[in-house]
PAZAPA-4460 file (N, C-alpha, C; in steps of 0.05 Angstrom, whole numbers, plus 32768, in hexadecimal, padded with zeros to 4 digits):
% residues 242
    n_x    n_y    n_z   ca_x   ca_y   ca_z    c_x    c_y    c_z   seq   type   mol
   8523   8322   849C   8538   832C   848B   8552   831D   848F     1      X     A
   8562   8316   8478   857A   830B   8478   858C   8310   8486     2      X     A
   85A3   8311   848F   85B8   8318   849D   85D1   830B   8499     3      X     A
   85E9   831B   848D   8602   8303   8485   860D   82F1   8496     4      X     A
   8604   82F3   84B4   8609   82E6   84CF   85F6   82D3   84D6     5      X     A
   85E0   82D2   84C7   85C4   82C5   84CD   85D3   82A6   84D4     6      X     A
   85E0   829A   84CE   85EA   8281   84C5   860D   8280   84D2     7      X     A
   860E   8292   84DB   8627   828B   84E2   863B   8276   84F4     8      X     A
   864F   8263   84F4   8653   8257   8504   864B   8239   84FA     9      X     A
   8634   823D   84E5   8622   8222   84DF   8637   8210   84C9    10      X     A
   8630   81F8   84D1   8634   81EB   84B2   8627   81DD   84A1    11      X     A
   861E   81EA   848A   8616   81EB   8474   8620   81CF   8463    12      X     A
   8611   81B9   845C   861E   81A5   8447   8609   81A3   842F    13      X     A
   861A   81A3   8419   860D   81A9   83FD   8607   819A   83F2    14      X     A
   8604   8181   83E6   8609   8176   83CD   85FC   8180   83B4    15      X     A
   860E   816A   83A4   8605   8181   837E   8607   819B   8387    16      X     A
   8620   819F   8397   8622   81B5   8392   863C   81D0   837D    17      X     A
   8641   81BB   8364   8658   81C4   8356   864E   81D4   8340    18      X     A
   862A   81D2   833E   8622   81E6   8335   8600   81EE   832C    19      X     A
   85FA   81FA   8324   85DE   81FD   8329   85CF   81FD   8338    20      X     A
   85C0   81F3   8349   85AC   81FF   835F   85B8   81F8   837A    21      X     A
   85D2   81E6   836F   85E8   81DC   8392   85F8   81F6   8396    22      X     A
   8604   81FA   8379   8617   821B   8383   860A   822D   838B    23      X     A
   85F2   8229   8380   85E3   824F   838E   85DD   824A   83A6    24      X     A
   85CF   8231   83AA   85CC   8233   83CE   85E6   8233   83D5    25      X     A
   85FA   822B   83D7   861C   8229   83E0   8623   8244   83DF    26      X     A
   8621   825F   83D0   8621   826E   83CA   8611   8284   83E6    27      X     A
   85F7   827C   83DB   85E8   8289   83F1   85E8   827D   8413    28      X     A
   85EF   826E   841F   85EA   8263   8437   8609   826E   843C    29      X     A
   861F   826A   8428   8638   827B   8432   8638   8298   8434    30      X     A
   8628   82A1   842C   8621   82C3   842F   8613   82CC   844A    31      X     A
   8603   82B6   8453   85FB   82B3   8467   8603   82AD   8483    32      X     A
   861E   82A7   847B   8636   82A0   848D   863B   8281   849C    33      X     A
   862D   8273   8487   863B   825A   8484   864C   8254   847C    34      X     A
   865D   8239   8489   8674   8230   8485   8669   821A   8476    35      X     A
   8662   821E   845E   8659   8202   8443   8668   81F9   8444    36      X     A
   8665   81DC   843E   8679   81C7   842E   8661   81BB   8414    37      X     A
   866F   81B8   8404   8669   81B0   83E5   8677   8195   83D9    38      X     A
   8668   818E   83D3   8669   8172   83CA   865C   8167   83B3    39      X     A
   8666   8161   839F   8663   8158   8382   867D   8148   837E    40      X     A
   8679   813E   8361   8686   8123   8355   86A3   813A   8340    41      X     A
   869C   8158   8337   86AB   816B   8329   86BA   817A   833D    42      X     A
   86CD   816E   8340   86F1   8181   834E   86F5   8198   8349    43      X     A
   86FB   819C   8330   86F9   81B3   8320   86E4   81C4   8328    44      X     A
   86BF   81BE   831E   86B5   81D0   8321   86B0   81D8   8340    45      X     A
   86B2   81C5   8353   86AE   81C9   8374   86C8   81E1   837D    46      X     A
   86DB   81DD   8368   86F5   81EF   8375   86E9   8205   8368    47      X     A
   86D6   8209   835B   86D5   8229   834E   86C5   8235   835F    48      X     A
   86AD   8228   8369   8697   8232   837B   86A6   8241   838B    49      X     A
   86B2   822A   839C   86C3   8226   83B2   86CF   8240   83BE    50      X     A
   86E1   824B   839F   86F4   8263   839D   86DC   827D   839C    51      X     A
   86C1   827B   838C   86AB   8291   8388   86AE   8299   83AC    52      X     A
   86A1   827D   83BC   8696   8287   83CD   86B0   8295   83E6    53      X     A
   86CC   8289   83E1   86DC   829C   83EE   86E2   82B7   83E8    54      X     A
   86E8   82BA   83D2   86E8   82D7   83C8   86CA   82E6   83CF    55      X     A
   86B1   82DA   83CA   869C   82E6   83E1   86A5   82F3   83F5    56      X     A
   86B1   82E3   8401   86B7   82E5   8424   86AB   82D1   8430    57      X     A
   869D   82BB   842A   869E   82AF   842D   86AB   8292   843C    58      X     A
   86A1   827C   844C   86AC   8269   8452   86A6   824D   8444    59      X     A
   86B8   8245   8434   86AD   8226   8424   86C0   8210   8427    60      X     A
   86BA   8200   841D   86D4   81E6   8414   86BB   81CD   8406    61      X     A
   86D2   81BD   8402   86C7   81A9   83E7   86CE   818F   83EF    62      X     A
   86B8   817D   83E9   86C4   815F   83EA   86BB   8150   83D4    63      X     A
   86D2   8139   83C5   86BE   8130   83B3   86A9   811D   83BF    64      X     A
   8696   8116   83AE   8687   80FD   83C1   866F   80F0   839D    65      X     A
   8678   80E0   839F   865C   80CC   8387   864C   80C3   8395    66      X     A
   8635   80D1   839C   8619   80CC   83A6   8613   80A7   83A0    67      X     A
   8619   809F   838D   8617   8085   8387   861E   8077   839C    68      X     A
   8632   807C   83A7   8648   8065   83AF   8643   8068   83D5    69      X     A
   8634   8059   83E3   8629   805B   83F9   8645   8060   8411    70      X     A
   8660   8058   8405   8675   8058   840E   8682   806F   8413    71      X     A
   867F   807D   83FB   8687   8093   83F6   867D   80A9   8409    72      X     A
   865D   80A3   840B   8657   80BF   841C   8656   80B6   843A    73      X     A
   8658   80A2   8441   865B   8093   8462   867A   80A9   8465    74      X     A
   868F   80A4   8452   86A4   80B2   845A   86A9   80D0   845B    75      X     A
   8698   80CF   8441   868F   80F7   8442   8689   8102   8454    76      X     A
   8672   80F2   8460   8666   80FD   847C   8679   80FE   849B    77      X     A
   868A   80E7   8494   869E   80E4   84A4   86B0   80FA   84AB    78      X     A
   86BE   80FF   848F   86D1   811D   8490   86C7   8134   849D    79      X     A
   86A9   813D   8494   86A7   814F   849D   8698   8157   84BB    80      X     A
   868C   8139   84C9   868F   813A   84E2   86A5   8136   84EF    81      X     A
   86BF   8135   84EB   86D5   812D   84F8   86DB   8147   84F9    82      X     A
   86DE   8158   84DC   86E2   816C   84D8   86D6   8184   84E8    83      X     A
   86C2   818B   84EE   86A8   819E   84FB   86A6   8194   8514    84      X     A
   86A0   817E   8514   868F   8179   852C   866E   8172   8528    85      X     A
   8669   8180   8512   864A   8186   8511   8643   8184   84FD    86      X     A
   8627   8187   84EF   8619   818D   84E1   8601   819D   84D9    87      X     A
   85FB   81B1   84D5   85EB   81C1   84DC   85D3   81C9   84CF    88      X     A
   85DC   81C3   84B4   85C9   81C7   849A   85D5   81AF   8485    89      X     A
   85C1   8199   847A   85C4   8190   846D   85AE   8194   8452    90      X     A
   85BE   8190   843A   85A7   8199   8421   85AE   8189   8410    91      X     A
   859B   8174   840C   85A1   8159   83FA   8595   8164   83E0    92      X     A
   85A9   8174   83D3   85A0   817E   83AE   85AF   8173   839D    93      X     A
   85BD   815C   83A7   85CB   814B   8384   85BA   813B   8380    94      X     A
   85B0   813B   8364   859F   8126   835C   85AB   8125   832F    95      X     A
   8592   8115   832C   859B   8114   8310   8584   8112   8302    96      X     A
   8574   8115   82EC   8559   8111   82E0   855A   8103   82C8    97      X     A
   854D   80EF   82BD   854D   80E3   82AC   852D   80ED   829D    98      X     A
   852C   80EC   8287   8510   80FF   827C   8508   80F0   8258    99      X     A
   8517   80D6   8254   851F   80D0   823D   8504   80B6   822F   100      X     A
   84F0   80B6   823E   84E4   809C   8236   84CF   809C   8249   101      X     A
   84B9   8086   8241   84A9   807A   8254   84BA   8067   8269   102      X     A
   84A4   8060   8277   84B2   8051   828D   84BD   8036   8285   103      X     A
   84AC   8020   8273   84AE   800C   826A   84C4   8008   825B   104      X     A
   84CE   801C   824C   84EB   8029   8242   8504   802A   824D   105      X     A
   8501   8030   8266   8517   803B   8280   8523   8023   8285   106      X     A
   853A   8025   827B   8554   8012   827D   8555   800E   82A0   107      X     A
   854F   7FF6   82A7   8556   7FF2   82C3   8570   7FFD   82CF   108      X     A
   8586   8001   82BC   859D   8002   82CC   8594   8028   82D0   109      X     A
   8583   8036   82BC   8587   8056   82C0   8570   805C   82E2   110      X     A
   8562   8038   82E8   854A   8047   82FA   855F   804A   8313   111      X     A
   8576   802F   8316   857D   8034   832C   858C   8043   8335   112      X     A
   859A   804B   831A   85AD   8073   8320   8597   807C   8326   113      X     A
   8582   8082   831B   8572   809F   8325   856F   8099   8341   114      X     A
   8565   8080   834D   855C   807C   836E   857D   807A   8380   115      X     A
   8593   8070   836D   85A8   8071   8385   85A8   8095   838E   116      X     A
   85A9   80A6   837D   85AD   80BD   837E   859F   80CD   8381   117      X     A
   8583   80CB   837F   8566   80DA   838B   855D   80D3   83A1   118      X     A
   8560   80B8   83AB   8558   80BB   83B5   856A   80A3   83CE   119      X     A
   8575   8093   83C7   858B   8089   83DC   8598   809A   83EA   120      X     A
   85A8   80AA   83DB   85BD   80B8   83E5   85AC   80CB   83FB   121      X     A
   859A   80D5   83F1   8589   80E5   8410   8584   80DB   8429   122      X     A
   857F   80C3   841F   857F   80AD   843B   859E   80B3   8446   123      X     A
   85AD   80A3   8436   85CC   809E   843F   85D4   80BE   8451   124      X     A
   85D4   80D1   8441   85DB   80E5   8451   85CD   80F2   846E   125      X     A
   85B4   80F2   8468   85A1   80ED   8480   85AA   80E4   8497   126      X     A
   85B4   80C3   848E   85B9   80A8   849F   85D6   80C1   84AB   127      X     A
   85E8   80BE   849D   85FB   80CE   84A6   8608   80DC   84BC   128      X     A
   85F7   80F7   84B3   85F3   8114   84C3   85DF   8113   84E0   129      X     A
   85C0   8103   84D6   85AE   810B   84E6   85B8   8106   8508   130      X     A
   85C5   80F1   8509   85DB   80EB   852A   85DC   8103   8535   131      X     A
   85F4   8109   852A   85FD   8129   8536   85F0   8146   853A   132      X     A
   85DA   813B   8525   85C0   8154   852B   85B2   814D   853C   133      X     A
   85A9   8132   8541   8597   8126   8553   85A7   8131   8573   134      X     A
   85C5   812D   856E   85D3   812E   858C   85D0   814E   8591   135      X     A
   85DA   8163   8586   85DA   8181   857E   85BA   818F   8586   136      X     A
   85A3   8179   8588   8590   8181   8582   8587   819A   8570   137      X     A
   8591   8199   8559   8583   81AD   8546   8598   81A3   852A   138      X     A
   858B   81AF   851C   858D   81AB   84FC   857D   81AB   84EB   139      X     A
   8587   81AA   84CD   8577   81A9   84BF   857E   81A3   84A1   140      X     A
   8565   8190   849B   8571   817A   8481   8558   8185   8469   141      X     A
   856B   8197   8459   8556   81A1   8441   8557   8194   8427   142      X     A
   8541   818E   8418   8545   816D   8401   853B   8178   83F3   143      X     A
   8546   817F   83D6   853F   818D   83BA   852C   8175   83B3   144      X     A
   851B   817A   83AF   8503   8164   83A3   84F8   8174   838E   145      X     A
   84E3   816C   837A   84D9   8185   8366   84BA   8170   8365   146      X     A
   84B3   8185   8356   8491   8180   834A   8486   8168   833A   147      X     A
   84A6   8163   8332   849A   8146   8332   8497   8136   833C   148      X     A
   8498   8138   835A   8491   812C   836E   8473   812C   836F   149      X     A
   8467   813B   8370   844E   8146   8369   843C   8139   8358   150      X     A
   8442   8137   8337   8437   8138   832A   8438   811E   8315   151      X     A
   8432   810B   8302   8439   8104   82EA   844F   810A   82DC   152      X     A
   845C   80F7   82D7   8478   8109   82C1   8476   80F4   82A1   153      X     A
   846C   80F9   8297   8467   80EE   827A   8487   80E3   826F   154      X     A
   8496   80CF   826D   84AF   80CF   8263   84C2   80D3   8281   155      X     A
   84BC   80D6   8291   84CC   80D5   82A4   84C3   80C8   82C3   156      X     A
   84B9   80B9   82BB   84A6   80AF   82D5   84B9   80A4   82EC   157      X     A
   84D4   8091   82E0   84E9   808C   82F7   84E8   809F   8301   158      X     A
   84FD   80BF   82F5   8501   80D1   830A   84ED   80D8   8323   159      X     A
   84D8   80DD   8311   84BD   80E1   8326   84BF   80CF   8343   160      X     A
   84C0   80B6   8336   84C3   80A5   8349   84D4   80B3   8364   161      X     A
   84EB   80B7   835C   84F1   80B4   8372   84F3   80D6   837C   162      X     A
   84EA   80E6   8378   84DC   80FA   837D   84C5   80F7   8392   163      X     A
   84B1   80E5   838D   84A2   80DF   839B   84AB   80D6   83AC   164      X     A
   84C1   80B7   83B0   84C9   80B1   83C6   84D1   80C2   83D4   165      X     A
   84E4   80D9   83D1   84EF   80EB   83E5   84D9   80F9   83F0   166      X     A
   84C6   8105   83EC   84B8   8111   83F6   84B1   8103   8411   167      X     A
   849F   80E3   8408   8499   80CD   841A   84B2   80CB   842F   168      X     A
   84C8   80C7   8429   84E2   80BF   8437   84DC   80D7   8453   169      X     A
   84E8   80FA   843F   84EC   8106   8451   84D6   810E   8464   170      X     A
   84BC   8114   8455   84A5   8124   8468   84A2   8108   8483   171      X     A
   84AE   80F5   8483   84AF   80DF   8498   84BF   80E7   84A4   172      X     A
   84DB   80E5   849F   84F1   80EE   84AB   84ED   810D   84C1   173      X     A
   84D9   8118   84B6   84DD   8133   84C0   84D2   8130   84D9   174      X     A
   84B8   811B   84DB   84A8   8116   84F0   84B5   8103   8508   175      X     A
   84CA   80F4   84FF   84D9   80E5   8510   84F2   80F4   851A   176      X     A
   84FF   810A   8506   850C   811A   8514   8508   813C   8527   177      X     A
   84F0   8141   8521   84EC   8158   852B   84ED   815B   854A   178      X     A
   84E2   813B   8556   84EA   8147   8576   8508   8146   8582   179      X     A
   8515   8145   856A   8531   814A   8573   8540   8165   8569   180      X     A
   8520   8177   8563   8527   8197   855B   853A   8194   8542   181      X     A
   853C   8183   852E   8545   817D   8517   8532   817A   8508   182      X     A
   8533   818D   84F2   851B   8197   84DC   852C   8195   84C1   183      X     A
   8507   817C   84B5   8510   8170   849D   8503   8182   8488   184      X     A
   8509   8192   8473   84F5   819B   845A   84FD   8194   843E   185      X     A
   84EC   8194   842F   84EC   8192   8417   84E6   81A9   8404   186      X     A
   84F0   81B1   83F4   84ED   81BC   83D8   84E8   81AE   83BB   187      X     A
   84D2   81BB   83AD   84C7   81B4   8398   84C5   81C8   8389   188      X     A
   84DB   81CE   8374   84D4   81E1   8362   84CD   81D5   8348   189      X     A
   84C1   81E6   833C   84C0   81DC   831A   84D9   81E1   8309   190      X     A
   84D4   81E0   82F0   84E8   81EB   82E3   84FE   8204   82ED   191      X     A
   8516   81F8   82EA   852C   820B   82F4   8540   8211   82E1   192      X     A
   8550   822C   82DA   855C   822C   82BF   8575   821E   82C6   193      X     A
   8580   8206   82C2   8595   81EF   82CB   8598   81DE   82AE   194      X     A
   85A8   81D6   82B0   85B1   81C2   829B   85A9   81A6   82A4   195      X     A
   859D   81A9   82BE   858F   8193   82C6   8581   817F   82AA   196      X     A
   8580   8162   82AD   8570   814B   82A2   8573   815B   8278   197      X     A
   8561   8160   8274   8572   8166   825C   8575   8179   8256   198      X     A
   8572   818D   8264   8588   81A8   8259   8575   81B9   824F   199      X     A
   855A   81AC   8250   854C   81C7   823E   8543   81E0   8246   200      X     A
   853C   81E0   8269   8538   81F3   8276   8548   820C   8277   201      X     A
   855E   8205   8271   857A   8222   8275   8578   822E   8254   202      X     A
   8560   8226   8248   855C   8239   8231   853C   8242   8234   203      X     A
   8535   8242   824E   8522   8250   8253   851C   826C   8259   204      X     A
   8505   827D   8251   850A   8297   8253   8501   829D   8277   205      X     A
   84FF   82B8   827C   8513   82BF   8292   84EE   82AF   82A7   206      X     A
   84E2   82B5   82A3   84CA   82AB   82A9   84BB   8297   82AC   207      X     A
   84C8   8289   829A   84C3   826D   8294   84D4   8250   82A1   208      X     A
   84E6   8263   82B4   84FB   824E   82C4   84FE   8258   82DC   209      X     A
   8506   8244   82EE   850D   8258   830B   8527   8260   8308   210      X     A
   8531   8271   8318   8553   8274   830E   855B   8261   8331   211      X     A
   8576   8259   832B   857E   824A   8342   8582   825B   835B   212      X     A
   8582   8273   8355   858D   8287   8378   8571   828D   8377   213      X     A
   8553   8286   8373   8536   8289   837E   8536   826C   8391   214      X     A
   8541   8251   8391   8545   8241   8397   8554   8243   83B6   215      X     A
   856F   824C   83B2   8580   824F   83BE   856D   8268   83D2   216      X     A
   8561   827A   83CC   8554   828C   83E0   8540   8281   83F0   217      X     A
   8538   826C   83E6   851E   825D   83F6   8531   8246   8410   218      X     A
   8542   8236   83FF   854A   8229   8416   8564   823E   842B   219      X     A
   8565   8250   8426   856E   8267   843F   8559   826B   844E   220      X     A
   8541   8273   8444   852B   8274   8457   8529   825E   8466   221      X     A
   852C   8243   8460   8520   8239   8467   8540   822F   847F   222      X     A
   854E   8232   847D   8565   822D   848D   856A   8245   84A4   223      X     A
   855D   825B   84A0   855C   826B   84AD   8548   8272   84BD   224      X     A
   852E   8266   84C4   8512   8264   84CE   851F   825E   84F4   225      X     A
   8506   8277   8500   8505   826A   8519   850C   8253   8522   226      X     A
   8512   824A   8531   8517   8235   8547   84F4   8226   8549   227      X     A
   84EA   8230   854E   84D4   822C   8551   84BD   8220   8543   228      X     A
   84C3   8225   8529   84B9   821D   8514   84C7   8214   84F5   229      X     A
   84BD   8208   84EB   84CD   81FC   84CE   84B6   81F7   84AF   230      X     A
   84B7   8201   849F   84AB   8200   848A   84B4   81EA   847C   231      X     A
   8498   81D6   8477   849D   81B6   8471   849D   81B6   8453   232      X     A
   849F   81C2   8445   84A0   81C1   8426   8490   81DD   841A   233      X     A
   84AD   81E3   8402   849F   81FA   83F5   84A3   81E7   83D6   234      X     A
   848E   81F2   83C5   8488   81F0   83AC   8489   8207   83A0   235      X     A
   84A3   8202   8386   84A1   8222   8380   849C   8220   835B   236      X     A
   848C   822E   834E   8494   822B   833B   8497   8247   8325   237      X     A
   84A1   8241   8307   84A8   825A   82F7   8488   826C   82F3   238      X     A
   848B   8286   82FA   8475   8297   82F2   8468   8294   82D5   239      X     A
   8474   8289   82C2   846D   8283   82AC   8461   8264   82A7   240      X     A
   8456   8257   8296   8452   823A   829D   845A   822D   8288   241      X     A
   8464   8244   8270   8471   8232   8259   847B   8245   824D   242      X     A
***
């Protein structure tokens, strides 16, 4: 069972988290009595979360950071170990989906946004944080991945791509970091009601999408698990299939 203290003391880092499945976990892990930080490329929308999760009761704050820019998050990461000390929970959920064509179609310049940001930037932050978890002995680095990691994507095969790589990347990562009591997991949901890639999902009926705080409830579980044990990937998808 949950507990608003379950988490307390911890620090929580978000990305994509200015809205949709980054706010609800930001949302939820601060209920839990993390001290989140949130990080997206929207000022504006990061200061709104930001303010949700204080008036909560909550603990939050905001940094910008463009996943793109390898510079950018070397320094991100910087602030907020200078800042803390620590790192406690990391949850690599900014990403972007392209869904517009076959592959042979896919404008080279859109493959290497989807991989700087699906799947670079997980590295980069990884590269980052994992030090100070490694030194702390414990932590934990949770990676929004989806089903299309999994599966065929007809018209979207880049994204897939690098879907698949993360999986490959992290389920490695987890095995090279676990004897330093730092636990790597992955999430794979299907359809989620988000304005995500083109927008069509958030006109899905209530069944037919996951909502983002079913999301946000799984990676609490999964941030909140024994010491002892760590669940290496959940797959979740809508009760409905269309």
């Amino acid at each position: 069972m949950e507990h608003p203290s379950m988490l307390a003391g911890q620090i929580a880092v978000v990305t994509g988290a200015s809205r949709g499945i980054g706010a609800a976990i930001a949302h939820k892990l601060a209920s839990l009595g993390a001290h989140v930080v949130l990080t997206a490329r929207d000022q504006d929308q990061l200061s709104k979360v930001v303010a949700e999760i204080q008036a909560e009761g909550g603990l939050a704050e905001s940094h910008l950071c463009d996943l793109t820019q390898p510079a950018q998050i070397e320094s991100f990461a910087r602030r907020v170990l200078e800042a803390h000390g620590r790192c406690d929970i990391l949850v690599n959920n900014g990403g972007v989906g392209w869904f517009q064509g076959p592959l042979h179609e896919t404008p080279p310049e859109t493959l290497d946004h989807l991989f700087a940001i699906n799947l670079r930037a997980p590295y980069l932050l990884l590269r980052a944080f994992a030090p100070a978890m490694i030194a702390a002995q414990r932590g934990h680095i949770i990676n929004m991945s989806s089903l299309a990691g999994k599966n065929p994507v007809p018209n979207g095969a880049a994204y897939a791509a690098t879907k698949w790589g993360l999986n490959g990347m992290m389920v490695s990562a987890a095995e090279e970091l676990r004897q330093h009591q730092v636990r790597v997991s992955l999430v794979a949901p299907g359809t989620v009601r988000t304005e995500f890639g083109s927008g069509q999902s958030s006109q899905k009926s209530a069944l037919g999408a996951i909502a983002p705080a079913d999301i946000a409830n799984i990676v609490a579980l999964l941030a909140t698990q024994a010491a002892e044990s760590f669940i290496s990937e959940v797959q979740i998808r809508p009760t409905l299939k269309k």
